[in-house]
N, C-alpha and C positions, 0 to 999 in steps of 0.2 A: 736769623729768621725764626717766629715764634711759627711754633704746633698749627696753629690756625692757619698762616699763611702757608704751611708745606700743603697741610691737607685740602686746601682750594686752588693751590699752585700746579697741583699732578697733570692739567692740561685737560679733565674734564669735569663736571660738576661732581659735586660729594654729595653723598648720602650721609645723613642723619641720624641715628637711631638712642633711639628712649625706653629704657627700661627702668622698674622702683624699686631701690636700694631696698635688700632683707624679702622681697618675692622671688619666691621660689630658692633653686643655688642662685645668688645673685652671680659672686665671681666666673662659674660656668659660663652663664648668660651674657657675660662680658666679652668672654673671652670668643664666646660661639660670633657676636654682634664682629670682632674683629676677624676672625677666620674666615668668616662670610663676606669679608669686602666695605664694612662699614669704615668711611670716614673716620668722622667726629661721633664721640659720645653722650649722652647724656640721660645721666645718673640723679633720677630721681629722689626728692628725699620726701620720705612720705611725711603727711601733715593730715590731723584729723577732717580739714573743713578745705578740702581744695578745689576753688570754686570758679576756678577754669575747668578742669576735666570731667569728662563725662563718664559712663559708670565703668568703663573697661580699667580706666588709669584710678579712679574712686576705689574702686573694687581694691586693685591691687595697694593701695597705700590702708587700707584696713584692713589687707591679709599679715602685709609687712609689719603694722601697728602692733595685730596680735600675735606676734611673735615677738613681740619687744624690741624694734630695732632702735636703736639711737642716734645720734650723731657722732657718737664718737665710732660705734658701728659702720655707718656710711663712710665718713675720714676713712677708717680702716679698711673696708674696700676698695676706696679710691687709693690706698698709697698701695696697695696689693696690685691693683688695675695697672700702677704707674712702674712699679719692678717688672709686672710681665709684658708692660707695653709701652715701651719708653719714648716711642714717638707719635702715637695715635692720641690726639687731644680729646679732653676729660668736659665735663661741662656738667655742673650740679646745676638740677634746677628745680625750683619751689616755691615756697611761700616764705614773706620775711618772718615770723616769729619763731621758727627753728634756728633762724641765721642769724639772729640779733641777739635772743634772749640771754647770751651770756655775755653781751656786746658785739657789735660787727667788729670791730679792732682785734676779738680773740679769734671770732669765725675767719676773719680774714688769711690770720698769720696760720692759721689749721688748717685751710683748703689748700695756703700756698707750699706746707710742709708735706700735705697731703699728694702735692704733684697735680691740683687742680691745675687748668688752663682758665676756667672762664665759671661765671654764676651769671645763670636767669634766675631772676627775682620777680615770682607775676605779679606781686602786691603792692609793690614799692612804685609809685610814679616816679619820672623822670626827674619832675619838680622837688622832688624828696633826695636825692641822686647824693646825699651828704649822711645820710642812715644811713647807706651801705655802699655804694659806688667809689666814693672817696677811699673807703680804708682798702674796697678792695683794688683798685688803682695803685693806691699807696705799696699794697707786698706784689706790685707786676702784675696782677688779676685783670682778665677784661670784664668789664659789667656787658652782658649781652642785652640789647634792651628789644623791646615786641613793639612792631607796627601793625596796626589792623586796617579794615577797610574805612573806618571813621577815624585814622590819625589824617588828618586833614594839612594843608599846607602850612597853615598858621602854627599849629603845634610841634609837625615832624623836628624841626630844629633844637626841640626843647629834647626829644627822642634822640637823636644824632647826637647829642652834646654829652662827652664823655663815653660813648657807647666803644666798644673795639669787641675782636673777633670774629664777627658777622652780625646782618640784622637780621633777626627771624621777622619774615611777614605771618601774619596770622589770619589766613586766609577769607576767614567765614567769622562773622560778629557771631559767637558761640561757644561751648564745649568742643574738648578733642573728642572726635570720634565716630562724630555723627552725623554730618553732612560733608562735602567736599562743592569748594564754588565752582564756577564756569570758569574755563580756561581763558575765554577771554578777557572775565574780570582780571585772573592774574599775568597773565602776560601785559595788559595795561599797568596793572601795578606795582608790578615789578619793575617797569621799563622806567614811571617815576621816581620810584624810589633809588632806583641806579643810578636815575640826572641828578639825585642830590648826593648820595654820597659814594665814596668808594671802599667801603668797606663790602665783601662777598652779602650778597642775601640770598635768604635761602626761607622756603616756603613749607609750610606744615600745617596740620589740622583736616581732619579729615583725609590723609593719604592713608593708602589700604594695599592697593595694588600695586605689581611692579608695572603693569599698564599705565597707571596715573602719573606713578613716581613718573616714567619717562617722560611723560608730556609735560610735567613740569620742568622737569632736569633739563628740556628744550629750549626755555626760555628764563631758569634761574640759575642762578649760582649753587645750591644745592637742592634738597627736599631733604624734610624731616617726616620719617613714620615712627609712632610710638603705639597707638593703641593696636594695631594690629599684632606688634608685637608683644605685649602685654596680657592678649588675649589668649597666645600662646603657652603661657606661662598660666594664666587658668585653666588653660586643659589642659595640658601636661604636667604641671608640678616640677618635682624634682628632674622629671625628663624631659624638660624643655630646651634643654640646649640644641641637640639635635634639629628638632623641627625650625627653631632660632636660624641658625645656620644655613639650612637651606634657606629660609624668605630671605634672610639677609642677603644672601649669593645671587638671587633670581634678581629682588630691588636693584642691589650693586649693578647688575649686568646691564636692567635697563637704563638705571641713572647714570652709568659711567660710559654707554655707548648712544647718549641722545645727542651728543654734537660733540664733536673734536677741537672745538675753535678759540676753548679756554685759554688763556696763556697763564 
């Protein structure tokens, strides 16, 4: 049974959590995200031009920038992440020209030495799914792929196809961080997206609270929060793990007690 399937297996939805390689102590941040009750991870790899996120997760990949992080930086948090947490699944996520540029076939066999579990890729379409899904397939890697409220029926399959892990829905056509939809948008969209496949989905974008978290955790498979945590880390700094910790604990509580009826 891989990392993905334990941590949606526990019997209630999983929480999500997203913080950006080289902000702040990253490995702290890690670590606090897991003490606190976080699920799954996911380990930002900063990118000058990241043009899904809004300025909270922006901010932070050009604080990470000017501090010079790299990639082989990031690898090396995640294989540190993967000594101190050898069953809490890892999930890099980014833009492709970090992940390519020395080829996908090297990035691949580096995330999987690394003790990755899974890479989102938000640039790469499905249709492309041979630039990078293939090689990461190939070293045991899930490609995670994003549905939004305009993947429509005709396309989803081209989505689905080769995806493992979980599907993230992306809740709101926009940035993270800046609005949050109607719950009844997502509870419809979730319930479609579930009649197609069976891989866990799990909902993000715009989650803030451990109020929201819950109300989705009610009707998904997980919820993913990132900028709130991230904002954290621009007010605290180096003392962000603390404050980390607790949100993470309060989200956990509501996400892991919105229904019992997982299996």
């Amino acid at each position: 049974m891989s990392r993905f399937e334990k941590a949606f297996g526990k019997g209630h939805p999983a929480l999500i959590c997203f913080v950006t390689a080289g902000d702040g102590d990253t490995a702290a941040n890690l670590d606090a995200l897991v003490a606190g009750g976080a699920d799954v991870i996911e380990l930002g790899m900063p990118f000058t031009d990241p043009m899904a996120d809004g300025p909270a997760i922006e901010n932070a990949n050009l604080r990470a920038l000017a501090k010079g992080t790299t990639t082989r930086d990031i690898l090396d948090l995640a294989s540190g992440f993967r000594t101190r947490h050898p069953d809490v699944p890892l999930v890099l996520m980014g833009y492709a020209n970090p992940m390519v540029r020395r080829g996908a076939d090297w990035f691949a066999r580096a995330a999987k030495d690394a003790g990755v579990d899974g890479v989102i890729c938000v640039d790469i379409p499905p249709e492309e799914d041979s630039e990078l899904g293939a090689h990461l397939r190939g070293e045991g890697l899930d490609i995670i792929r994003l549905a939004t409220p305009t993947t429509d029926a005709a396309r989803l399959p081209a989505v689905l196809d080769g995806a493992g892990g979980f599907l993230y829905y992306v809740s709101v056509a926009g940035i993270t961080g800046k609005q949050q939809a109607a719950m009844d948008s997502i509870e419809t969209a979730v319930a479609a997206l579930k009649a197609r496949t069976k891989l866990p989905v799990a909902v993000g974008f715009g989650v803030r609270t451990p109020e929201q978290a819950g109300a989705i955790a009610a009707v998904a498979d997980g919820v993913v929060v990132g900028s709130a945590l991230v904002e954290l880390i621009a007010e605290h700094g180096n003392a962000a793990p603390d404050p980390i910790r607790d949100l993470t604990k309060a989200l956990a509580d509501a996400v892991h007690g919105a229904r019992k009826d997982i299996a």
